[in-house]
C-alpha positions in Angstrom: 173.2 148.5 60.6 170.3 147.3 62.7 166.6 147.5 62.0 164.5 149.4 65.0 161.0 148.7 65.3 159.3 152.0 67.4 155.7 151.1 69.3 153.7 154.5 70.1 151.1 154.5 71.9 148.3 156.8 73.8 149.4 156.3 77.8 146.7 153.9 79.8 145.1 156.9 81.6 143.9 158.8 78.5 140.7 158.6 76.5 141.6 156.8 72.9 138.8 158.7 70.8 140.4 156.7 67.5 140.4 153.7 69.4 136.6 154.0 70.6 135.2 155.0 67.3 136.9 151.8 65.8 135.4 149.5 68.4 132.0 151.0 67.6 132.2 149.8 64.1 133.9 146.5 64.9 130.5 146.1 67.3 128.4 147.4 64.1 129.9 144.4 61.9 128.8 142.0 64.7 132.6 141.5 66.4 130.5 142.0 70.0 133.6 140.4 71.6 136.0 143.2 71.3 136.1 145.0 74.4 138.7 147.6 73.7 140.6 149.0 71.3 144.1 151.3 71.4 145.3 153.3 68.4 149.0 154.0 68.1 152.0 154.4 65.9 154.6 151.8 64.6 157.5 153.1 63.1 160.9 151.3 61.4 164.2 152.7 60.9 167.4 151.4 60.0 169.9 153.3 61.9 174.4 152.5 62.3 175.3 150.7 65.3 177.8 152.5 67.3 178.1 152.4 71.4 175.3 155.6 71.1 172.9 153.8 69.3 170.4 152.5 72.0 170.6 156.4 73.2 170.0 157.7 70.2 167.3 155.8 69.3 165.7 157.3 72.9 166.5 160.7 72.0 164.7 160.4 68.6 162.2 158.8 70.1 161.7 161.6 73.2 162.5 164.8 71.0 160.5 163.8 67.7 158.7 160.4 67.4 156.5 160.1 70.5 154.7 163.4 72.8 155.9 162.3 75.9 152.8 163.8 77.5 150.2 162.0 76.3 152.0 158.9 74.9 154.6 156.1 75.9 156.9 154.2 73.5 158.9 151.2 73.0 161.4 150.1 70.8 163.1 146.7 70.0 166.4 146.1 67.9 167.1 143.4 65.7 170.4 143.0 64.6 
């Protein structure tokens, strides 16, 4: 068994409303130094290795997890 960690997040080119409102109130607190903030998704599984688990994971990740429209992921093993 091996323990995937899954990183979602809103492609570069789009708007991150969540993101925006959350650098508004990190300005509001007095953290003036932030100059952007991205939302996203982080997900863990533990899932069987096998030869099909690296495509797998990609499948999960492209039918289910992430809307490969809007957003981009990333995933890392550790064994």
């Amino acid at each position: 068994m091996a323990q995937v960690k899954v990183y979602i997040t809103l492609k570069p080119s789009l708007l991150d409303a969540q993101g925006k409102v959350v650098q508004g109130a990190l300005h509001q607190l007095g953290y003036e130094g932030v100059e952007q903030v991205r939302i996203g998704k982080y997900i863990e599984m533990t899932v069987a290795d096998g030869p099909q688990r690296d495509a797998h994971i990609m499948e999960m990740c492209e039918k289910l997890l992430a809307n490969l429209v809007i957003e981009d992921y990333r995933y890392e093993v550790i064994e």
